[in-house]
C-alpha positions, 0 to 999 in steps of 0.5 A: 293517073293512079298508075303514075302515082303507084308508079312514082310511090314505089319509085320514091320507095326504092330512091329512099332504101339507098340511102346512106346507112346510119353510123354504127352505134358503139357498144362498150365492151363487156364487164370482165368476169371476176372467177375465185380460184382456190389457193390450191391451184398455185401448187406447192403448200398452198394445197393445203390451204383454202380461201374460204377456211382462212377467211372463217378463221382469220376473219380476213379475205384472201384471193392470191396465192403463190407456192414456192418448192426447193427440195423437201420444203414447201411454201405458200403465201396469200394476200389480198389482190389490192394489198400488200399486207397482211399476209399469210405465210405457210412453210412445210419442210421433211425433217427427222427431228424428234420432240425433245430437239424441237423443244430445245432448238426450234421452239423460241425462248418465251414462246407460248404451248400449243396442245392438240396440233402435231407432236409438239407446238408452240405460237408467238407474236414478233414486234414490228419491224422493217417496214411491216407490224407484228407478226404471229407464228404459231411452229409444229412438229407434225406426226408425219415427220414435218416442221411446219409454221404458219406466219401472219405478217400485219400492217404498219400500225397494227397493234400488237394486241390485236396479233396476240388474238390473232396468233390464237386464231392462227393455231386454230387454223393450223390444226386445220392443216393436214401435212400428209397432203403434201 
């Protein structure tokens, strides 16, 4: 007797190990993997740039970078990944001007001087237009024989007070730009 229940125990044991298998369970796919590239790694003039320099400076977040080249000039451009502006905009280009042309024909009328950044500098703040609000510029002649100038392009609404500061800023960020890098 105790046979036949061993028997039917291990016979119920192996009916229940076919039965159907249960569903397979979904599992969602894994987060992505947010990495920081560094604004260099777009070429162009963007090697001299830095998220985290301009972010110290500027005191705004930047994580997109985009170079552009044509002949002797270099551009960079950051922005935010979710925002069209601001902006930032770096522009190096080989020149064979001298102090005095700079001052007479590149240097905007009522512009601001700049000291300690290349052989001559100057800064200035754009009203808004187009679109965009005012736009701080800080222009220099490098001591390597390069124009070079950097533009902060603001938001709609922002006030021109606030570009004013921020071209301040941006000369300080400028002196950080090392052109022989190019």
């Amino acid at each position: 007797m105790r046979a036949r229940i061993v028997v039917a125990g291990l016979a119920g044991l192996l009916v229940s190990g076919c039965a159907a298998e249960a569903e397979p369970v979904a599992v969602p796919p894994p987060a992505p993997i947010a990495v920081d590239v560094a604004a260099a790694s777009s070429g162009g003039a963007c090697r001299l740039l830095d998220f985290t320099l301009i972010e110290e400076q500027l005191k705004v977040r930047f994580d997109v970078a985009a170079a552009s080249e044509r002949d002797d000039t270099h551009t960079c451009v950051v922005r935010a990944e979710h925002a069209t502006l601001p902006e930032l905009a770096l522009t190096v280009t080989e020149t064979t001007i001298d102090k005095a042309t700079f001052a007479s024909d590149v240097t905007p009328d009522k512009a601001a001087k700049v000291t300690g950044l290349g052989q001559q500098a100057y800064r200035r703040t754009i009203a808004a237009a187009g679109g965009h609000g005012p736009v701080a510029e800080v222009g220099w002649l490098a001591t390597d024989g390069r124009l070079a100038s950097l533009s902060w392009t603001s938001a709609r609404g922002t006030e021109r007070s606030a570009v004013d500061k921020l071209a301040g800023d941006l000369a300080a960020l400028a002196k950080k730009v090392d052109t022989r890098a190019l």
